[in-house]
C-alpha positions in Angstrom: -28.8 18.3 24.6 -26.8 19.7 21.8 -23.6 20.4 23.9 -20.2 19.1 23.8 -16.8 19.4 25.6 -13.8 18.4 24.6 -11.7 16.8 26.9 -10.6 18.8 29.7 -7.2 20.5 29.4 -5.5 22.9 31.5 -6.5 26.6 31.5 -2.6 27.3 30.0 -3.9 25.8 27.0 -6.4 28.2 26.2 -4.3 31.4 27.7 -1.6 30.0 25.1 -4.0 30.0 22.0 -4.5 33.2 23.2 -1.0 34.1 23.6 0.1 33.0 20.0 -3.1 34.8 18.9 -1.7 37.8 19.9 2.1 37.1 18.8 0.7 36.8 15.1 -1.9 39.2 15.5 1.6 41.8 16.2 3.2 40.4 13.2 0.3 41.3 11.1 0.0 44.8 12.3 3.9 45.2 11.3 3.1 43.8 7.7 -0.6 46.4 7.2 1.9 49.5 7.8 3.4 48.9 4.8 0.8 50.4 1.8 2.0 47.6 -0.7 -0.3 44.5 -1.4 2.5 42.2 -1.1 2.9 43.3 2.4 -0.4 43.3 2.9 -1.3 39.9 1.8 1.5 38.4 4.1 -0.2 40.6 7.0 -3.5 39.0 6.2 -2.1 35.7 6.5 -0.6 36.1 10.3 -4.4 37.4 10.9 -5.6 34.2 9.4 -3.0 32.0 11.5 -4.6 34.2 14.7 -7.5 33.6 13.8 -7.1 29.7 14.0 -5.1 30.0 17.3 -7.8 31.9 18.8 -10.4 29.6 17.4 -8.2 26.9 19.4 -8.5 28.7 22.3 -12.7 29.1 22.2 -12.5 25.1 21.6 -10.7 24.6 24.7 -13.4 26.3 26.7 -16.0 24.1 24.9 -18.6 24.6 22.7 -22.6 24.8 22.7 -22.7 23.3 19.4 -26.5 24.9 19.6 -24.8 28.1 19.7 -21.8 27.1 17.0 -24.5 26.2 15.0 -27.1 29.6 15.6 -24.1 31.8 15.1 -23.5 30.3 11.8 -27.0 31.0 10.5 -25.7 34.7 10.9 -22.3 35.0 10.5 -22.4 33.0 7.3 -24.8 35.9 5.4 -22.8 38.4 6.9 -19.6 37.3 5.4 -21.5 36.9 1.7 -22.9 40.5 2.1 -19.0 42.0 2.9 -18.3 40.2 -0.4 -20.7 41.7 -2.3 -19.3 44.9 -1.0 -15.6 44.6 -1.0 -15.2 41.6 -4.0 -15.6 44.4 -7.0 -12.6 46.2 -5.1 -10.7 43.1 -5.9 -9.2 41.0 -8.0 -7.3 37.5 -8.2 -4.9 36.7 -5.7 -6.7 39.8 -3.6 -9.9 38.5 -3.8 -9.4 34.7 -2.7 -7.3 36.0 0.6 -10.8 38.6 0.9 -12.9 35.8 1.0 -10.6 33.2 2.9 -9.9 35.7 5.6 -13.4 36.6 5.6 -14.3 32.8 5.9 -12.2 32.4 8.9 -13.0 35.4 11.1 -16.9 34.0 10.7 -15.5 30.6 12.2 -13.6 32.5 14.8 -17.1 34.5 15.5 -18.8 31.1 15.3 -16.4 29.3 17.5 -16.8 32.4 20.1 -20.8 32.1 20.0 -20.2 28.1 20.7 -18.1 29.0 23.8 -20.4 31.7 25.1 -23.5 29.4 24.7 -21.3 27.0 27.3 -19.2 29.2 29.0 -21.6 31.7 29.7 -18.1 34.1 29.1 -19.4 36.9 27.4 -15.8 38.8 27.6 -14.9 36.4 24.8 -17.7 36.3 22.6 -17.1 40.8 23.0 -13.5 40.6 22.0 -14.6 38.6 19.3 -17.1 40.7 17.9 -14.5 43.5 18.1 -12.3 41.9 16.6 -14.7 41.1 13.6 -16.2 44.4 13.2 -12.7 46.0 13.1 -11.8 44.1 10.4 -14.5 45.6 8.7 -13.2 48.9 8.9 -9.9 47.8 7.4 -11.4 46.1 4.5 -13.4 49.5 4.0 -10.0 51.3 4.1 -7.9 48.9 2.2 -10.3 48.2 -0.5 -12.5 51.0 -0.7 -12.7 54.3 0.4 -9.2 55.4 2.6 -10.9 58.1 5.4 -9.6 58.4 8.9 -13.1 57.2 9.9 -11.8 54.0 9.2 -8.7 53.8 10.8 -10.2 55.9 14.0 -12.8 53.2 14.4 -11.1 50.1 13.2 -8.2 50.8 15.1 -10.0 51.5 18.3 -11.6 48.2 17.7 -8.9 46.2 16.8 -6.8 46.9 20.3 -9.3 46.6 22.3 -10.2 43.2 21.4 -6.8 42.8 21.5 -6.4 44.0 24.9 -9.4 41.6 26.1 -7.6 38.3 24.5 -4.6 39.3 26.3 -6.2 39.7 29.7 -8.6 36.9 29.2 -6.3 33.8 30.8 -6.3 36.3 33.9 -10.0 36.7 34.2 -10.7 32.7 33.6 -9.9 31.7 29.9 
């Protein structure tokens, strides 16, 4: 059986990945309201640190590496077709944090299929998704066409996967 667990830690653990998730997740959103790239870029990278934390906090749960591994078959196309989209909007130091961030949100969508498939805790693999998606409509905004489409619906997105990783260590992390 392709599953694994690692060893059992207390359910504080995972509602802590959670928590700093959210702490740098906050930071980022202070750095995007600021239209500069500089700004940006240092935004980007608190995403990327939530990212990892939350990615922490799926691991904790345990993973169906059957599922890690399934979700990877389309998550990893996914992030090469959003660089063939936003990559030509981008250039040097813009477009290796485009594809490093984009590299990381596929783990954390990997690492969120893996703890569904052993979980069974779809509330995660959800936030996750909305989470992922949203970021799409910020790259679309940042990169290519500004249109309160994208903010409506990226923003909508964004909090409530936010708002789902918050609550999560109440409804069984």
């Amino acid at each position: 059986m392709l599953e694994c667990r690692l060893k059992k830690r207390s359910r504080s653990c995972s509602g802590n990945g959670a928590f700093l998730g959210l702490i740098l997740s906050a930071i980022g959103d202070v750095m995007l309201l600021s239209l500069k790239p500089h700004f940006f870029q240092i935004g980007a990278f608190f995403f990327l640190l939530a990212h990892l934390m939350y990615c922490g906090a799926f691991i904790t749960t345990g993973i169906s590496v059957k599922w890690f591994l399934m979700s990877i078959v389309v998550v990893g196309p996914a992030a090469i077709i959003v660089w063939k989209y936003v990559l030509p909007y981008t250039s040097g130091l813009m477009r290796k944090l485009v594809i490093t961030y984009s590299i990381a949100i596929s783990w954390m969508m990997a690492f969120a299929s893996g703890s569904y498939g052993y979980s069974g805790k779809s509330w995660l693999l959800g936030a996750a998704f909305l989470f992922y998606v949203s970021d799409l409509f910020v790259a679309r905004q940042r990169f290519i066409k500004r249109c309160f489409l994208n903010s409506l619906c990226g923003l909508t997105l964004y909090y409530a996967a936010q708002l789902m990783f918050a609550i999560s260590p109440a409804i069984d992390f």
